[in-house]
C-alpha positions in Angstrom: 13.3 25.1 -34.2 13.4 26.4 -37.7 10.9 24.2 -40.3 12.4 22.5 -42.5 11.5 22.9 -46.2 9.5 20.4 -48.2 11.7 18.1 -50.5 11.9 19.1 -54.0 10.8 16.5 -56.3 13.3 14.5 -58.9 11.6 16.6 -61.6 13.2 19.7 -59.4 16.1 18.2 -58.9 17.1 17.4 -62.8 16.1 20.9 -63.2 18.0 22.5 -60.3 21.4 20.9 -61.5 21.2 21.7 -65.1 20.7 25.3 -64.0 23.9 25.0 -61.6 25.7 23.3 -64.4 25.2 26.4 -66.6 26.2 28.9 -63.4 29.2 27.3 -63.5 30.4 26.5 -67.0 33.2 27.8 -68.6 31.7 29.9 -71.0 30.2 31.8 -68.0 32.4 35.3 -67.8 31.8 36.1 -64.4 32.5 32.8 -63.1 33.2 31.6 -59.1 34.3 34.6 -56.7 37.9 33.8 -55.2 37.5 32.7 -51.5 38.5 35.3 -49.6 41.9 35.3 -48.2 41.4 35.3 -44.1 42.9 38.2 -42.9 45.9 38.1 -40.7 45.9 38.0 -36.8 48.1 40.1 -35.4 50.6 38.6 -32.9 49.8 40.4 -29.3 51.2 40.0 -25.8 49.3 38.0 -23.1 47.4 40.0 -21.0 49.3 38.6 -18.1 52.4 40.2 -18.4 52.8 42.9 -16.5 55.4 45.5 -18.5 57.5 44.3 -21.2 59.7 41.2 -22.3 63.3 42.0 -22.2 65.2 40.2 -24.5 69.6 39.3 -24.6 70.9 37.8 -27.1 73.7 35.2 -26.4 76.3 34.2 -29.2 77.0 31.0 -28.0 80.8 31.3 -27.2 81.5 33.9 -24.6 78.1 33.5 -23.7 74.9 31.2 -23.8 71.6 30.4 -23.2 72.7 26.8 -21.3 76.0 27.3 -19.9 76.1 30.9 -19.5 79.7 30.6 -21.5 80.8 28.1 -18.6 80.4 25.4 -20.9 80.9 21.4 -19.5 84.5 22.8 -18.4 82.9 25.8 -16.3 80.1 23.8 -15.1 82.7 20.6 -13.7 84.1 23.3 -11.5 83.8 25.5 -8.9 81.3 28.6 -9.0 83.0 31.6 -10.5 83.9 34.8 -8.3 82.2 37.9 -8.5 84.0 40.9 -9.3 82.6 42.5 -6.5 80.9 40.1 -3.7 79.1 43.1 -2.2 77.2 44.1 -5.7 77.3 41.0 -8.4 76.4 42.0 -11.3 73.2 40.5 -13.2 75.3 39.0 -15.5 77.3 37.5 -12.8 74.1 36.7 -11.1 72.9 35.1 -14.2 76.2 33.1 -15.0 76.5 31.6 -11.1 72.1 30.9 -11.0 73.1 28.4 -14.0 75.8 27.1 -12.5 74.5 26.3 -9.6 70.7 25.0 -10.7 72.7 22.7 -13.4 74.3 21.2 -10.5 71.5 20.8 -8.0 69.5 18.6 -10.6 71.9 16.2 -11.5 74.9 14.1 -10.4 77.7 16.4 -11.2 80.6 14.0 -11.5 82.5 12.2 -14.1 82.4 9.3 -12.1 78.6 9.5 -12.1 77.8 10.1 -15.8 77.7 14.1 -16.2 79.7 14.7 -19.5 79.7 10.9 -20.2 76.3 9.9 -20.3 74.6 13.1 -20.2 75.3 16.4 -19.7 75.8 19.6 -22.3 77.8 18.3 -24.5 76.2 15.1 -25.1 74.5 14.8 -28.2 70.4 13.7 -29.1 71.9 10.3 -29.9 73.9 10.0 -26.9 77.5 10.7 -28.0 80.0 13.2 -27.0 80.2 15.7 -30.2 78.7 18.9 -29.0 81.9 20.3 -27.4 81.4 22.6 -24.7 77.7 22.5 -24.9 77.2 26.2 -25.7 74.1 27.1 -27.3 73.5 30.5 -28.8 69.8 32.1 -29.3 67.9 34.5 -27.8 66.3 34.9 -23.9 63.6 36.6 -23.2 62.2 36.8 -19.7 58.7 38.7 -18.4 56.6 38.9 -14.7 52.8 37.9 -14.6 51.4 40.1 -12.2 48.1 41.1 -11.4 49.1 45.1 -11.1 49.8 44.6 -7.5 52.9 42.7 -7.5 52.0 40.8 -5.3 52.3 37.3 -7.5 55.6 38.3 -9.9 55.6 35.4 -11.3 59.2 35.2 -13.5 58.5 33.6 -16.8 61.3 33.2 -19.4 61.8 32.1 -22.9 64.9 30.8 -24.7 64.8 30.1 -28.1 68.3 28.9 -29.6 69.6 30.2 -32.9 68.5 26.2 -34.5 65.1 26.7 -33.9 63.4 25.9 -37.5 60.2 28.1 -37.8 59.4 24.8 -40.3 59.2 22.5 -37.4 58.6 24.6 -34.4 58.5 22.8 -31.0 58.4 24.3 -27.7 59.3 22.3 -24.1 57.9 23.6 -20.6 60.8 23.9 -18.4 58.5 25.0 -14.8 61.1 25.2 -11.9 62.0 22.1 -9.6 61.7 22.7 -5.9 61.0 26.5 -4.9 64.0 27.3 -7.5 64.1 30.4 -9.2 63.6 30.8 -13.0 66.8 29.0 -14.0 65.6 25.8 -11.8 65.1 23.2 -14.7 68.3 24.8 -16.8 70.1 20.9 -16.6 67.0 19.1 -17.0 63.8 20.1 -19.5 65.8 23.7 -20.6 68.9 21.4 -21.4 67.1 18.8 -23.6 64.6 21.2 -25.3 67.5 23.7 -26.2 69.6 20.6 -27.8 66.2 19.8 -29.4 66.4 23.0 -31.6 62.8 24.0 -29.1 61.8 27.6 -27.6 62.1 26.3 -23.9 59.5 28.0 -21.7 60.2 28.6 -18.2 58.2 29.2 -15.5 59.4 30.2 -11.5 55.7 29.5 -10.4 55.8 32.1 -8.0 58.7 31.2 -5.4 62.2 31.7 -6.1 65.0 33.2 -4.2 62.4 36.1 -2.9 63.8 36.8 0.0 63.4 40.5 2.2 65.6 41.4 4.8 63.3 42.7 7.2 66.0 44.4 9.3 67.6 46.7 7.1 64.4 46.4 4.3 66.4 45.1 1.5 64.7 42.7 -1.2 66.6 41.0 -4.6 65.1 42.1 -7.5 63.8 40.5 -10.7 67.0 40.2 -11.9 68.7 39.2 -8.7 70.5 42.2 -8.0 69.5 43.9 -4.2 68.0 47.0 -3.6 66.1 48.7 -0.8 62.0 47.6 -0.5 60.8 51.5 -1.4 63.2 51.6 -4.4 62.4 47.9 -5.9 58.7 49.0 -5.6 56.8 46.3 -7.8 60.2 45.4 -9.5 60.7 43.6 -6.3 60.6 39.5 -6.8 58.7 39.7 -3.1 58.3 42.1 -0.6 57.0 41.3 2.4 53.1 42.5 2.9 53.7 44.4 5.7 53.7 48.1 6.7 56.6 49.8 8.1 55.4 50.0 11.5 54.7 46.4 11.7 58.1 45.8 10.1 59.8 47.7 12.7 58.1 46.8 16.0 58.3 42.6 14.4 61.9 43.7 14.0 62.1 45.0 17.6 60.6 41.9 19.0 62.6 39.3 16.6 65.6 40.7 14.9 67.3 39.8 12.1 64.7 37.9 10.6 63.7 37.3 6.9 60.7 36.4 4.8 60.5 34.1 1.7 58.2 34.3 -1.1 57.1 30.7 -1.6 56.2 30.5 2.5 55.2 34.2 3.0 53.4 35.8 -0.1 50.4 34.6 0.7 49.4 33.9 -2.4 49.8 30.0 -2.1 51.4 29.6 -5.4 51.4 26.1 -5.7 47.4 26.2 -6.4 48.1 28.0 -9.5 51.6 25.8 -10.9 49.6 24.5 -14.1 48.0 28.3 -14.9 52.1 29.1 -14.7 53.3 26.6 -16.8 50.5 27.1 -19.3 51.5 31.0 -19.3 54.9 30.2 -19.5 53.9 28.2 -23.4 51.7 31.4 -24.5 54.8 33.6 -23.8 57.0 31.1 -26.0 54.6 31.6 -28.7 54.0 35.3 -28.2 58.0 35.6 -28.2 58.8 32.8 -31.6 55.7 35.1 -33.8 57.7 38.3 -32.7 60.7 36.7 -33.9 59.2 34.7 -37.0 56.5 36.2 -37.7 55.7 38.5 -40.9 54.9 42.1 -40.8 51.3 43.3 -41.4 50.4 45.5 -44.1 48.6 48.3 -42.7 49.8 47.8 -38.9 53.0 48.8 -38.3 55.1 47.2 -35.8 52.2 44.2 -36.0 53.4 40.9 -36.5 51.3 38.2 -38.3 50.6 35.0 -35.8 52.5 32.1 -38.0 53.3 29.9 -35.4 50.3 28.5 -33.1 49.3 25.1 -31.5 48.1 23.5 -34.6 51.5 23.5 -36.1 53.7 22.6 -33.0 55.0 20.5 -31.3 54.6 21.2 -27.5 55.9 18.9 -24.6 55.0 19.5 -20.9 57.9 18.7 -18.7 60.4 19.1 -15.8 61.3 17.3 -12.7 59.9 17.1 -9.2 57.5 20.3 -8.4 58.0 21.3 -12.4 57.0 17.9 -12.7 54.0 18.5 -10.9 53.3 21.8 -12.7 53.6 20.0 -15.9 51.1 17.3 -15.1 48.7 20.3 -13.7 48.7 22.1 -16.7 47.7 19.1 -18.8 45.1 18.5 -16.8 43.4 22.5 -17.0 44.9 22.8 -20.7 41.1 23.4 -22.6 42.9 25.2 -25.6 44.6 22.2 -26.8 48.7 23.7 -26.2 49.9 20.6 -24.8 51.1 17.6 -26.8 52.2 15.3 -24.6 53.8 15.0 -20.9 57.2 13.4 -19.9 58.3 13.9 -16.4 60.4 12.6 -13.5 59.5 12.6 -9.7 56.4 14.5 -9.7 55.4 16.3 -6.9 51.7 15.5 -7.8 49.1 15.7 -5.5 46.2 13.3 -6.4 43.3 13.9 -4.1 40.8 11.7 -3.2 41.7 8.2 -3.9 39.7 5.8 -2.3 38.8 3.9 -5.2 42.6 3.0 -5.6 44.6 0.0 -4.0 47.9 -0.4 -4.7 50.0 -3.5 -4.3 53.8 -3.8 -4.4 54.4 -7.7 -5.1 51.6 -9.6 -2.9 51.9 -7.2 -0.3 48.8 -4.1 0.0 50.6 -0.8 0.5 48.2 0.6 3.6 48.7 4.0 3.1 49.1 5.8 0.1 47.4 9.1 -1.8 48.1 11.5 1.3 48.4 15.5 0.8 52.3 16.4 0.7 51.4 18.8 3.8 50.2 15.4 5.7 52.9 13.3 4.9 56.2 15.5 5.1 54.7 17.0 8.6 54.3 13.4 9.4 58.0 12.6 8.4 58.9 15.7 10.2 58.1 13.8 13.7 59.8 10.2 13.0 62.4 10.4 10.8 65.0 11.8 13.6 64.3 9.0 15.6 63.9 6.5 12.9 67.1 7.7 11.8 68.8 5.9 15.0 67.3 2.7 13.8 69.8 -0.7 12.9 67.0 -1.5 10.5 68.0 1.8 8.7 71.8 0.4 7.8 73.2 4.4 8.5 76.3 5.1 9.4 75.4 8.8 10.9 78.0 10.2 9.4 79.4 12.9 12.0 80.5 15.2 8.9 77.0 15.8 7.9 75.5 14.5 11.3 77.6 15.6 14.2 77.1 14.1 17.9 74.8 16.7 18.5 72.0 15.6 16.8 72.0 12.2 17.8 71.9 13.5 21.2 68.8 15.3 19.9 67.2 12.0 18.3 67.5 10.4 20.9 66.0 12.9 23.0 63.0 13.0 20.5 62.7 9.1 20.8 62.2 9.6 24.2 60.0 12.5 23.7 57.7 10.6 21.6 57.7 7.9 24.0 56.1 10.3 26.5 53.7 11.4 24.6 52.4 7.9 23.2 53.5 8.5 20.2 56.1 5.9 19.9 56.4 2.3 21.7 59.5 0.6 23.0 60.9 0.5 26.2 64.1 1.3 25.2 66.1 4.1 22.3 66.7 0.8 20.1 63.2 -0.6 20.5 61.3 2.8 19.7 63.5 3.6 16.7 62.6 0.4 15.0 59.0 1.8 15.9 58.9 5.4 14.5 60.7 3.4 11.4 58.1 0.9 11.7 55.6 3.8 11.6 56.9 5.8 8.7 56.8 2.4 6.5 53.3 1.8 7.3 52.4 5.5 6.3 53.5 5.1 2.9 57.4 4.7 2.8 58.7 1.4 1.4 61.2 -0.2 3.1 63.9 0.8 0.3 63.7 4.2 1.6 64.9 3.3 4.8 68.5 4.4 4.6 67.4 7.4 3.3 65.4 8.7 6.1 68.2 10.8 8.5 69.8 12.5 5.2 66.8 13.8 4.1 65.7 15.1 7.7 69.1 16.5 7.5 68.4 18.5 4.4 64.9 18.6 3.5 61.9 17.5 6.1 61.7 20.7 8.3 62.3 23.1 5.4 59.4 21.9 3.5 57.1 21.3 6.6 57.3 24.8 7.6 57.4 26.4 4.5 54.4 24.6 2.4 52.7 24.7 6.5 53.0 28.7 5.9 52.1 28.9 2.2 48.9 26.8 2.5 48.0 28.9 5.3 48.8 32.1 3.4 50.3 33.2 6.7 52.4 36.7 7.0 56.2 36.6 8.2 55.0 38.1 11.5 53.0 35.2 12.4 55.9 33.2 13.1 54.0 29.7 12.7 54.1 27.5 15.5 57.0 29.2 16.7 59.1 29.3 13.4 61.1 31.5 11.7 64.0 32.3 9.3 67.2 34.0 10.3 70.8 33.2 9.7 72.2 31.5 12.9 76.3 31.4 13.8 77.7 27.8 15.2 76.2 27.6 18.2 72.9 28.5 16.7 72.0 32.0 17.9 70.8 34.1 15.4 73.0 36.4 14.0 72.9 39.7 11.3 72.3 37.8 7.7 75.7 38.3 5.8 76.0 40.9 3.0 77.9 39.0 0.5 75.9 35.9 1.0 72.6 37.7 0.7 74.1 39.9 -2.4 74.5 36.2 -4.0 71.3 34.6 -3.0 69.7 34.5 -6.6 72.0 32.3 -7.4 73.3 30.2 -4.6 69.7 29.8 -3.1 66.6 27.0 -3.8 64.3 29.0 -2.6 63.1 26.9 0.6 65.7 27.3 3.4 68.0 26.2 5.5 69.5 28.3 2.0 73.0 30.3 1.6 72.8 30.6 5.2 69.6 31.6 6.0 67.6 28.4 8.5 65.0 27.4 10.5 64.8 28.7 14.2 63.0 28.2 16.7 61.7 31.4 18.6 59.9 29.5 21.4 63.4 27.2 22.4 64.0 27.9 26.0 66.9 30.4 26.5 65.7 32.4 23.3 65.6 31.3 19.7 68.1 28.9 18.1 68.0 27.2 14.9 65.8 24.4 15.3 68.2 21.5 15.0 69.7 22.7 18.4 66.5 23.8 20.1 65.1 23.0 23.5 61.4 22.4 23.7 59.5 24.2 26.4 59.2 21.5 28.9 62.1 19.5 28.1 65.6 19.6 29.2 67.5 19.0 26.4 67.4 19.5 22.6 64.9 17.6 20.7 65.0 19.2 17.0 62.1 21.4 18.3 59.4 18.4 19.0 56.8 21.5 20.2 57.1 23.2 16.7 56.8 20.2 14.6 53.6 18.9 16.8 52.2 21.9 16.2 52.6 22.1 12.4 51.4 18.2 12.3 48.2 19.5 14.3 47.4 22.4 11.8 47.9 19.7 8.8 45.4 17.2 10.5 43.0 19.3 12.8 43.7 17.1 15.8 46.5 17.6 19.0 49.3 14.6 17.0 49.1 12.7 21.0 45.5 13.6 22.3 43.9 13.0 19.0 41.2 15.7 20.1 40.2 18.2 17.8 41.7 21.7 18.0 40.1 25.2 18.9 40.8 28.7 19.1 43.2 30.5 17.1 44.9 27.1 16.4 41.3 26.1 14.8 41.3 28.7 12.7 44.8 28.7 11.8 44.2 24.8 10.8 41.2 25.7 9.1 42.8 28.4 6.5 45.9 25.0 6.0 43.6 22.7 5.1 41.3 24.4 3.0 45.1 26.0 1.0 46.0 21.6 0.9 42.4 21.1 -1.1 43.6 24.1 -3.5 46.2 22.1 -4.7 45.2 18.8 -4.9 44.9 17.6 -8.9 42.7 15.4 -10.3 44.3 12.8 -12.7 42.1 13.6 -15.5 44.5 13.8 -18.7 41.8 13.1 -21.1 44.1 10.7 -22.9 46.6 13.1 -23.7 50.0 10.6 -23.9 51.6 11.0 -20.8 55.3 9.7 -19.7 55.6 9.9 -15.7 59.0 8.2 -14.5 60.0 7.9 -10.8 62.6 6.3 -8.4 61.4 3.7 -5.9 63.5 5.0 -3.0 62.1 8.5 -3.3 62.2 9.3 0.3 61.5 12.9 -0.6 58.0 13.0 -2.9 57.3 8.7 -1.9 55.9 6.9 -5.3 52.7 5.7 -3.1 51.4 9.5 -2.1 52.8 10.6 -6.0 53.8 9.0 -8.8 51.9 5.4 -8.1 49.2 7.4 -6.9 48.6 9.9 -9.2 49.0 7.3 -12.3 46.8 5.1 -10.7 43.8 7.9 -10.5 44.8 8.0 -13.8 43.4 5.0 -15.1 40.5 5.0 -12.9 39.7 8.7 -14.3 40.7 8.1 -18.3 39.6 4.3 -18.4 40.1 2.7 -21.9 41.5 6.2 -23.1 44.0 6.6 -20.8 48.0 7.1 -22.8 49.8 7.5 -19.7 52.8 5.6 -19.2 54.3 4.8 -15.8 58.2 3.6 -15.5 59.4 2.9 -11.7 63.3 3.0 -11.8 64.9 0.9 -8.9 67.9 2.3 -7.0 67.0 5.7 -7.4 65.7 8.3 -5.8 64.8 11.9 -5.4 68.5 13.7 -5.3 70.7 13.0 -8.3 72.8 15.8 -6.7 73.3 13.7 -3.4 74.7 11.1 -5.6 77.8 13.3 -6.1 78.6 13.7 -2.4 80.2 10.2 -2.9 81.4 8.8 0.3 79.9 11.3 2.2 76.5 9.9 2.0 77.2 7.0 0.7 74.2 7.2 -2.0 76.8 7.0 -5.3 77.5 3.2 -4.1 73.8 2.7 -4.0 71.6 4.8 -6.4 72.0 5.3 -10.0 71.1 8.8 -11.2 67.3 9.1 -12.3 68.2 12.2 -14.8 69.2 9.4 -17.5 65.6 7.8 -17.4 64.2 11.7 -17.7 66.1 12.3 -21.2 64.8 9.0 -22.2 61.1 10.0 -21.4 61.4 13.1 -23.3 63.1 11.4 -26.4 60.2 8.8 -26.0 57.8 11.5 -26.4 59.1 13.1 -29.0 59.7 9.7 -31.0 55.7 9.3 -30.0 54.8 12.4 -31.2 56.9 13.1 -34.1 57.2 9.4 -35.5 54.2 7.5 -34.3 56.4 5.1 -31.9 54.5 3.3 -29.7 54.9 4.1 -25.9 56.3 0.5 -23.8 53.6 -0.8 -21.4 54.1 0.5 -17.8 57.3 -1.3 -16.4 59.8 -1.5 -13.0 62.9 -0.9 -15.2 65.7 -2.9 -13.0 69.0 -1.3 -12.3 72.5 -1.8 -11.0 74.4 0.3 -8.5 78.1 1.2 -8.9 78.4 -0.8 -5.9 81.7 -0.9 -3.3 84.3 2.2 -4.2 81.7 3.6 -6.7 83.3 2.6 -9.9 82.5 4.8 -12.9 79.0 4.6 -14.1 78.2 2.6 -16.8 75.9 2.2 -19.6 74.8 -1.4 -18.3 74.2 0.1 -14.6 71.0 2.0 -16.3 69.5 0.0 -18.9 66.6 1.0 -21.3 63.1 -0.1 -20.3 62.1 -2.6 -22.3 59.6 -2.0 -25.7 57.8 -4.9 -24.2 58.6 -6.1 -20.6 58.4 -9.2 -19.1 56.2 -10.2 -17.3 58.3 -9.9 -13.7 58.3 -6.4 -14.8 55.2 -5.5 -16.3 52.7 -3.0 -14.0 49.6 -4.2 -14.2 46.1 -2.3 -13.7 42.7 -4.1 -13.0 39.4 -2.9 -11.1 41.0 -0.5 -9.1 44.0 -2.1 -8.1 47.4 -0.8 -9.2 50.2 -4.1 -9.3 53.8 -3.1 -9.1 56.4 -6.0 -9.1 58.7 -6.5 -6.0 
């Protein structure tokens, strides 16, 4: 440590100051040197990207950056034609990817709000004055890559023609599900573009990869097909597999095809935030080449104008972009991110033991499990909990034909054998297995929603998050699993040309997809898609019990009816899923960065105990005193806005209001927090009305605002440890 000098006395001092004085008096001809002016930094792009950005600019009538020139008309209709089904164009490919994402996210219909509520052409203010909804601007889209491409991560960048380089603002738009890059288009893209904000989007590394491993055809960045060898790394995922594994896997199991999220092995979801926080540093790579001044002396250079300190950045999206949002806050150390707003996170908290959470006087027993654990879980009961009376379904035979209710009621019995269900008869162990899924963390609200979402989303995500934790291959084939496209009576069949031309845009990324499913390769009499499969041992179909016990083992470590721990390959197997679950657990820790996390409390899909409750809970164990986040628990609503529209079908638009209106209100929260200071309401169960009988239209006074100060029936309440949601 350097020594400090003595102190001068006050003698010195008088001294010192008249001899300063003089230094700097007017009469003094050379006077004070001019600061130096800091020299410019030149605007580069982010080591990440791997090639170039191409750019397209849209003029906001035949074409644009929300619509893709369908407009609200376009977007109420059916998906447009290709000229040419064989070979869509990436235009086309581009125009029907919108079209189809913009619909997925939200309830569609008039009926249920679109275009009345919400929806393109509704303005920031909530009235209908925008028109079509077209919005001009620029789009920019780029891969992170390592070299290898391998990871291809899609990253894109719209900035509409009202962006004001004054008031620059940027809003993370990180796909929902395992979309592809236009997956939050309805929900974050929508509301930033209206905004006047560069949206940045991020795929996260899934996405409509899909390679045909018979004939060796992949889709390409841009969605267009072409074979594996000519795609090279302009593939969006090929298969890591040599052609002589290809070809004997083909010989063995035809007519198969691998999927990036499950089969990259790259387990993407570990690295979700690191996407969405690239995604921001492309935006402002992108607004500083648009905005930015040229460099005197560097031609070509741009000069960095716009940067954190003087924008406004929101983190955002819906279900796994949800999750990606959260993620990045928490590993954002160069201060990019604003604040959060978000709406059924996928968000995995971790370790929670020093959390209880209560729902009225009630202790919710289970809560804070991995998604692995919980939808593998789910993946054994809900068929049979599905045949429950407690469960008020109709099992609708146009969604749920007599089939597979033969095959719940097979795995009722099935799980009877193995212990894993009580009852001595169908009725009794139905209420059980429902019993069971309510005790592992389901409310009883979700109850009706258990066979739909079997139906359409338990098995795809149990296999396919099963494989990417694992970072298994295609040729693995999983406990038995693997995708094909199967014909009616569930045989697997050659995958369809025109369907498979179209897959960037009719896909999600996870299937069953555009007629790619799950089957079962182990089913006796050869492999059938899984909802019709025989399980070696049994006589008749059982939705592939064998398959699903296995995945549940390789979650847990332990035989699901046994309870003993595993060995052998299936040890080690189990070994590599666990340790990918820990590599994407997150730890709550927003260092009091104002957060808005909003959620429906008949989420069957991502359940508000193991996410939302959870993760906001940690939250104010982690933070304490400093914590901003916000936590608003919507009743009647739930995971699948897009469900809502099937109307009768279902039966969800008598019974659940759409959750997309609470997600604009988070973001126009945030940016009234942000921008004007407002404070953010107090954590609150905001209390809705279903359309009800004959789903009338819905109305403003079936979704009311949550309250800028709730009552107390309302209020959440946090206190040493314990998390107190009203009934």
């Amino acid at each position: 440590m350097q020594r400090l000098p003595a102190p001068l006395s006050r003698t010195a001092l008088a001294v010192l100051a008249l001899v300063l004085a003089a230094c700097n008096s007017d009469d003094d001809d050379a006077g004070s040197p001019a600061p130096e002016t800091p020299a410019p930094v030149a605007n580069a792009l982010p080591g990440f990207i791997s090639g170039s950005v191409a750019a397209a600019s849209y003029d906001g009538s035949s074409d644009d950056l929300l619509t893709a020139g369908l407009g609200k008309t376009g977007l109420l209709g059916a998906a447009p034609a290709y000229a040419n089904p064989a070979a869509p164009t990436a235009a086309e490919l581009r125009r029907n990817a919108i079209h189809t994402n913009y619909r997925a996210l939200v309830d569609y219909t008039l009926a249920g709000g679109f275009t009345r509520l919400y929806g393109p052409n509704i303005d920031n203010s909530g009235n209908d004055t925008l028109g079509e909804g077209k919005i001009a601007g620029t789009e920019h889209i780029a891969v992170a890559d390592d070299g290898s491409g391998k990871q291809n991560v899609v990253l894109m960048v719209q900035v509409p023609a009202s962006f004001d380089r004054a008031n620059p603002c940027i809003v993370s738009a990180t796909s929902s599900g395992s979309r592809g890059i236009y997956g939050a288009i309805g929900t974050a893209g929508e509301w930033g573009l209206k905004r006047g904000c560069a949206v940045a989007y991020a795929d996260k590394g899934t996405g409509n990869g899909v390679h045909d491993l018979m004939t060796d055809q992949v889709l390409q960045i841009d969605g267009t097909a072409a074979s594996a060898g000519t795609a090279a790394k302009k593939a969006h995922f090929k298969a890591d597999i040599g052609d002589a594994e290809r070809q004997a896997y083909n010989a063995a199991f035809p007519n198969r095809v691998a999927y990036k999220h499950a089969h990259s092995q790259q387990n993407p979801e570990k690295d979700w935030g690191r996407d969405t926080l690239r995604a921001i540093k492309l935006a402002f790579y992108v607004l500083n080449e648009k905005y930015g001044s040229d460099i005197a002396g560097q031609p070509g250079k741009k000069e960095v104008v716009i940067k954190p300190a003087n924008t406004l950045v929101i983190a955002s999206s819906v279900s796994n972009g949800g999750g990606a949002a959260l993620a990045a806050a928490e590993q954002d150390t160069e201060g990019l991110i604003d604040g959060v707003a978000v709406t059924e996170p996928n968000v995995q908290p971790g370790a929670n033991a020093g959390l209880t959470i209560k729902q009225g006087a009630a202790t919710v027993a289970t809560h804070s499990k991995p998604l692995a654990d919980y939808f593998t879980y789910a993946n054994l009961y809900q068929p049979c909990a599905a045949l429950s009376a407690q469960a008020g379904l109709s099992l609708n035979a146009a969604f749920w034909p007599a089939a597979y209710t033969t095959a719940a009621q097979n795995r009722c019995a099935a799980l009877a054998a193995r212990g894993l269900v009580s009852g001595a008869t169908q009725a009794a162990q139905a209420d059980d297995a429902l019993a069971k899924l309510n005790a592992y963390g389901w409310m009883a609200e979700t109850n009706f929603l258990q066979q739909s979402h079997f139906r359409f989303a338990t098995n795809s995500i149990a296999m396919t998050y099963v494989n990417a934790y694992g970072r298994f291959k295609v040729s693995d084939n999983v406990c038995g699993f693997s995708f094909a496209n199967t014909n009616a009576a569930g045989d697997v069949i050659a995958q369809v040309a025109a369907t498979q031309a179209g897959l960037f845009a009719s896909g999600n990324g996870v299937p069953p997809t555009s007629g790619v499913n799950i089957v079962y390769n182990d089913a006796v009499g050869g492999a059938r898609l899984d909802f019709l499969a025989v399980s070696p041992g049994s006589a008749t179909a059982d939705f592939a019990l064998d398959g699903a016990l296995c995945l549940r083992a390789l979650v847990t470590g332990k035989d699901p009816a046994s309870g003993n721990a595993l060995f052998g390959n299936m040890k080690t197997w189990s070994d590599r899923v666990i340790a990918g679950i820990a590599e994407a657990q997150l730890g709550a820790k927003l260092r009091g960065l104002p957060t808005i996390i909003v959620a429906g409390r008949n989420d069957t899909l991502i359940p508000v105990n193991h996410a939302a409750r959870a993760y906001y809970g940690k939250n104010l164990l982690q933070d304490g005193a400093a914590a901003k986040t916000r936590y608003y628990e919507v009743t009647n609503a739930q995971h699948f806005d897009s469900f809502v529209a099937f109307g009768a079908l279902l039966g969800y638009d008598a019974r659940y209001v759409p959750l997309h209106v609470y997600f604009v209100r988070a973001l126009d929260q945030m940016w009234a927090h942000l921008k004007s200071g407002t404070a953010l309401p107090a954590s609150q169960v905001v209390r809705t009305t279903p359309r009800g009988a004959g789903a009338p239209a819905l109305a403003a006074s079936n979704v009311p605002a949550w309250a800028a100060t709730p009552a107390a029936a309302d209020a959440i309440g946090f206190d040493a440890g314990v998390l107190s949601v009203p009934q």
